[in-house]
Each structure stands twice: as C-alpha cells, then as structure tokens.
C-alpha positions as CSV (number, residue, x, y, z in Angstrom):
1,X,15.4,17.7,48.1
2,X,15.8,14.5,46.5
3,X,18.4,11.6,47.9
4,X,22.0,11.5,46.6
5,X,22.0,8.5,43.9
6,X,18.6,9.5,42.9
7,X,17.6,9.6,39.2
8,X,14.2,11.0,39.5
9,X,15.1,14.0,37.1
10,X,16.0,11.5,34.2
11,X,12.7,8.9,35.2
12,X,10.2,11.6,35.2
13,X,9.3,11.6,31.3
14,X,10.5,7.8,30.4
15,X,6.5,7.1,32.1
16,X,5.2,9.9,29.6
17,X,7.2,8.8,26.3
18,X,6.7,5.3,27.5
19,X,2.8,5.8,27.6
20,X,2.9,7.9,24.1
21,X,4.8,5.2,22.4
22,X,2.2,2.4,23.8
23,X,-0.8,4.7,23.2
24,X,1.3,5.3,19.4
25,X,1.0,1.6,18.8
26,X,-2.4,1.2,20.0
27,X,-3.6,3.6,17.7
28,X,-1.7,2.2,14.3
29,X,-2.9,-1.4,15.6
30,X,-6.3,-0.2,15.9
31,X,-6.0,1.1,12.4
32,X,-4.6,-1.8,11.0
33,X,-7.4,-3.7,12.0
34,X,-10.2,-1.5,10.8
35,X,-8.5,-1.6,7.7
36,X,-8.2,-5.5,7.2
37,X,-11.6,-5.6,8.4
38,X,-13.1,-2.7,6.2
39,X,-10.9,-2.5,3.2
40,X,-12.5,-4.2,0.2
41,X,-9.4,-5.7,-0.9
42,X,-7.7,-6.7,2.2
43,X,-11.2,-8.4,2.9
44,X,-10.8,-10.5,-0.5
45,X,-7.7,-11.8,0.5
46,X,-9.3,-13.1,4.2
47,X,-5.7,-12.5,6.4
48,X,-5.0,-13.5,9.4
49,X,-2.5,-12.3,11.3
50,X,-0.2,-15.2,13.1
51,X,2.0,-14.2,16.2
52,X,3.5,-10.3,16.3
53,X,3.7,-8.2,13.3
54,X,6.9,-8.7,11.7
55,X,8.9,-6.1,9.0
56,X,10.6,-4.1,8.5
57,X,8.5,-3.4,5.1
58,X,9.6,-1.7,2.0
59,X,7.6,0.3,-0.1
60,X,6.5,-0.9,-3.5
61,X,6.5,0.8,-6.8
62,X,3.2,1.1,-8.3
63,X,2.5,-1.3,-10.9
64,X,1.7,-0.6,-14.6
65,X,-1.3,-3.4,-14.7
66,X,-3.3,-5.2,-11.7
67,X,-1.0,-8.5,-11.6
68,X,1.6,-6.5,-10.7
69,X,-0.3,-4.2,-7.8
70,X,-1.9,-7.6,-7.0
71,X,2.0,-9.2,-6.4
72,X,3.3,-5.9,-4.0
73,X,-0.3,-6.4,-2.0
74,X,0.6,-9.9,-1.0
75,X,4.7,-9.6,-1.0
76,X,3.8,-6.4,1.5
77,X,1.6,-8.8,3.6
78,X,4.3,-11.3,3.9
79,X,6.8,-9.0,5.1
80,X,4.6,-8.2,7.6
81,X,4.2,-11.6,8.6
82,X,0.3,-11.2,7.7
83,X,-0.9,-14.6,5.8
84,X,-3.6,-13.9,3.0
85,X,-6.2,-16.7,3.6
86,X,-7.1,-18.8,0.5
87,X,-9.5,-16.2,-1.9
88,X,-11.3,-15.8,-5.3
89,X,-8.6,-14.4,-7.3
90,X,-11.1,-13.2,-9.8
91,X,-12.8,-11.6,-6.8
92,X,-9.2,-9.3,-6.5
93,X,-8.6,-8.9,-10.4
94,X,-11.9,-7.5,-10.6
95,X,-11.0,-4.2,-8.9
96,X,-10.4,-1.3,-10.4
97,X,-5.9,-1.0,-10.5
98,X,-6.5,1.9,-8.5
99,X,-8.2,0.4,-5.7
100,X,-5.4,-2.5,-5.6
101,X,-3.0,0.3,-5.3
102,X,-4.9,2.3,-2.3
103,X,-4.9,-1.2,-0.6
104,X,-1.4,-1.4,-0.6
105,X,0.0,2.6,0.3
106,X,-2.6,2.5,3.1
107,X,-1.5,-0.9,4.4
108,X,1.9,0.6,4.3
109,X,1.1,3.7,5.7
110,X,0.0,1.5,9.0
111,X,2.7,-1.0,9.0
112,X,5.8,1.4,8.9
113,X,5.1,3.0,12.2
114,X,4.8,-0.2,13.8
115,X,7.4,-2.7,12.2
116,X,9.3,0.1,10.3
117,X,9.8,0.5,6.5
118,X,13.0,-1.0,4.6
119,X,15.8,1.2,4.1
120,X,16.8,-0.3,1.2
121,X,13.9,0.4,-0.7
122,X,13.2,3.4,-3.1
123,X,12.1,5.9,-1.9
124,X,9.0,7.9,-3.8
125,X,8.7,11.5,-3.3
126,X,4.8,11.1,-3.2
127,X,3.9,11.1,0.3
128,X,1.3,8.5,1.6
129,X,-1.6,9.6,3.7
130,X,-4.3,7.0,4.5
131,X,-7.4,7.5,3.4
132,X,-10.5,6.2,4.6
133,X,-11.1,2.6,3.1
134,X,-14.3,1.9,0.7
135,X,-17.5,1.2,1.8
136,X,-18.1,-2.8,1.8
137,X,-20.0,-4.5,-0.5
138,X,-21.1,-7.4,1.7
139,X,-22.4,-6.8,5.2
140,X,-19.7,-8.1,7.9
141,X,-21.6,-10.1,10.4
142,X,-20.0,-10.8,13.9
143,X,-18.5,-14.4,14.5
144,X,-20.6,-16.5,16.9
145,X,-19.2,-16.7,20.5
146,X,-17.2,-20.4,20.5
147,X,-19.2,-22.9,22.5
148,X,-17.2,-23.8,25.9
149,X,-17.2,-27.7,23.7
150,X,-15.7,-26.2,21.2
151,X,-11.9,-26.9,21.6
152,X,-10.7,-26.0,17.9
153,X,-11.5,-22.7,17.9
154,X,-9.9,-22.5,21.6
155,X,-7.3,-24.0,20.9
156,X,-6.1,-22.8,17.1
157,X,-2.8,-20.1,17.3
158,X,-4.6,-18.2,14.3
159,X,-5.8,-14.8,15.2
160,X,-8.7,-13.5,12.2
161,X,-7.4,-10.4,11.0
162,X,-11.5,-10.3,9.9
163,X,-14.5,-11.3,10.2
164,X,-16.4,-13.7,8.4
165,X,-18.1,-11.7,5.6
166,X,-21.9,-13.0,3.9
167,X,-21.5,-14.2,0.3
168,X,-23.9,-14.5,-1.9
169,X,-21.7,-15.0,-5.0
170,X,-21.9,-18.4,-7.1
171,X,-18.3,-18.6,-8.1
172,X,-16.8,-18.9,-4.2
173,X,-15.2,-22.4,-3.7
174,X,-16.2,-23.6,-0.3
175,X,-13.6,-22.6,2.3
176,X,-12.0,-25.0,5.2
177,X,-10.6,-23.4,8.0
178,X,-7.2,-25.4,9.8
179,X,-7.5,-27.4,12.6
180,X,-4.6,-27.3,15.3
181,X,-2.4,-29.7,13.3
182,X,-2.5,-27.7,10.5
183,X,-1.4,-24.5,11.9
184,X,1.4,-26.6,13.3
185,X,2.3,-27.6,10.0
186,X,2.0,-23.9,8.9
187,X,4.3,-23.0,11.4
188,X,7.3,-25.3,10.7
C-alpha cells in the first residue's frame, strides 16, 4: 500500500519517457554527426557547431539550379546555429544538384527531431527519409591529441563538427583556424 500524498503511480513512467526522450536525442545527435563528418557536402563546407543546436528549422523548397540548393544548405545551417567554416566554393558547385539537395533533406531530416521544424514553412507532401550519405572522397584522418602546452586548442569555445580531412587538391587556399579572441569576436 503506498502512503497517502504519494504520487508513485504518476512517477513510475516519467523515468521511462524521460530515458526514451534522452536515448531519442542521443541517437539524432549521433546521426547528425556522422553525417557532418561523412556527408561529402557538409564536409566541403567544414562546420562547426558553436554552443547547443538552435531552430526551429524550416524546410526548403528544392531549387531549380545549384546556387539555389547551395543557398537553403547554408540558410538551413544557420537556423541551426551550425557555422559553415571558410570552403572552396568551386569544391560545392562541383556536385551534382542532386547531391546538394540530399545534403540538405537529410540534414533536415536530423535537425527537426531535435530543434523542431518551422511551422510556418511549406509544407511538401514528399516525405524525407535519410539515406545513407556518399562514400568520401578523401580519407578522414583523426585529429592529433592536443599537447597539455597547447592552450589554444584547450581553450577555444569551437566544437569541430569534423575532422580534419587530407587534401591533395591545388586550388585549396590555405586555411587559419581562430584563436580565443576571435571566437570572442564571433560571438558578439
């Protein structure tokens, strides 16, 4: 018999449905992240993910050319709160339109569970499923542990959404990444 001001009854599946909704999240995180590592489109654009995911995110209408998929990719990143690093954009114009467009339903397919989709946008009547991202072009080699000397990369607020990929390519501009005071700046 349970005491009289006891709520055991109604406590007994908030633990379940509070471990399903965690366990929810890790899985779309998890996701997320395999698909800004593996995903050769998100990998062009080098994002890094600053503070908590932010939304909610609206679904974009495919574009009729790649400028225009290429625009909804990064406006759907910033609604996130996901900040494209500095890229080739050659690199992104050379995929196919179709490949820009997979990048961008299955980034949305992972952010709406977790930040929620815009209920102002249109809504399509094609369904999104996510389907498994493209096979890399570039082996992705694992970032070297920071040295215990090493305060910038202790110290920076910058979370890599992925890991520094090998390139072999002639046109890529060297690539600086921001100290402390300019993720500051970023911030403000």
């Amino acid at each position: 018999m349970k005491p009289p001001d006891s709520d055991a009854d109604d406590y007994a599946d908030l633990p379940l449905k509070k471990i399903e909704d965690e366990l929810a999240v890790a899985y779309y995180k998890k996701e997320l992240y395999a698909l800004l590592i593996e995903d050769v489109g998100v990998q062009i654009l080098r994002p890094k993910i600053v503070g908590d995911l932010r939304g909610p995110v609206s679904r974009r209408t495919p574009g009729s050319n790649k400028l225009d998929a290429a625009k909804a990719l990064l406006r759907l990143l910033k609604e996130a709160d996901i900040v494209a690093g500095s890229f080739a954009t050659g690199a992104l114009f050379d995929l196919d339109l179709s490949e820009i467009e997979h990048t961008s339903q299955n980034l949305f397919a992972l952010l709406k569970p977790l930040v929620g989709e815009d209920v102002g946008s249109k809504d399509h009547s094609m369904p999104i499923t996510i389907k498994s991202a493209r096979p890399t072009m570039t082996p992705v080699r694992s970032t070297p542990a920071p040295s215990p000397g090493d305060q910038t990369a202790m110290s920076s607020p910058y979370v890599s959404a992925t890991e520094e990929v090998d390139s072999e390519s002639a046109d890529d501009s060297p690539r600086m990444t921001l100290g402390p005071s300019g993720a500051a700046m970023l911030r403000d």
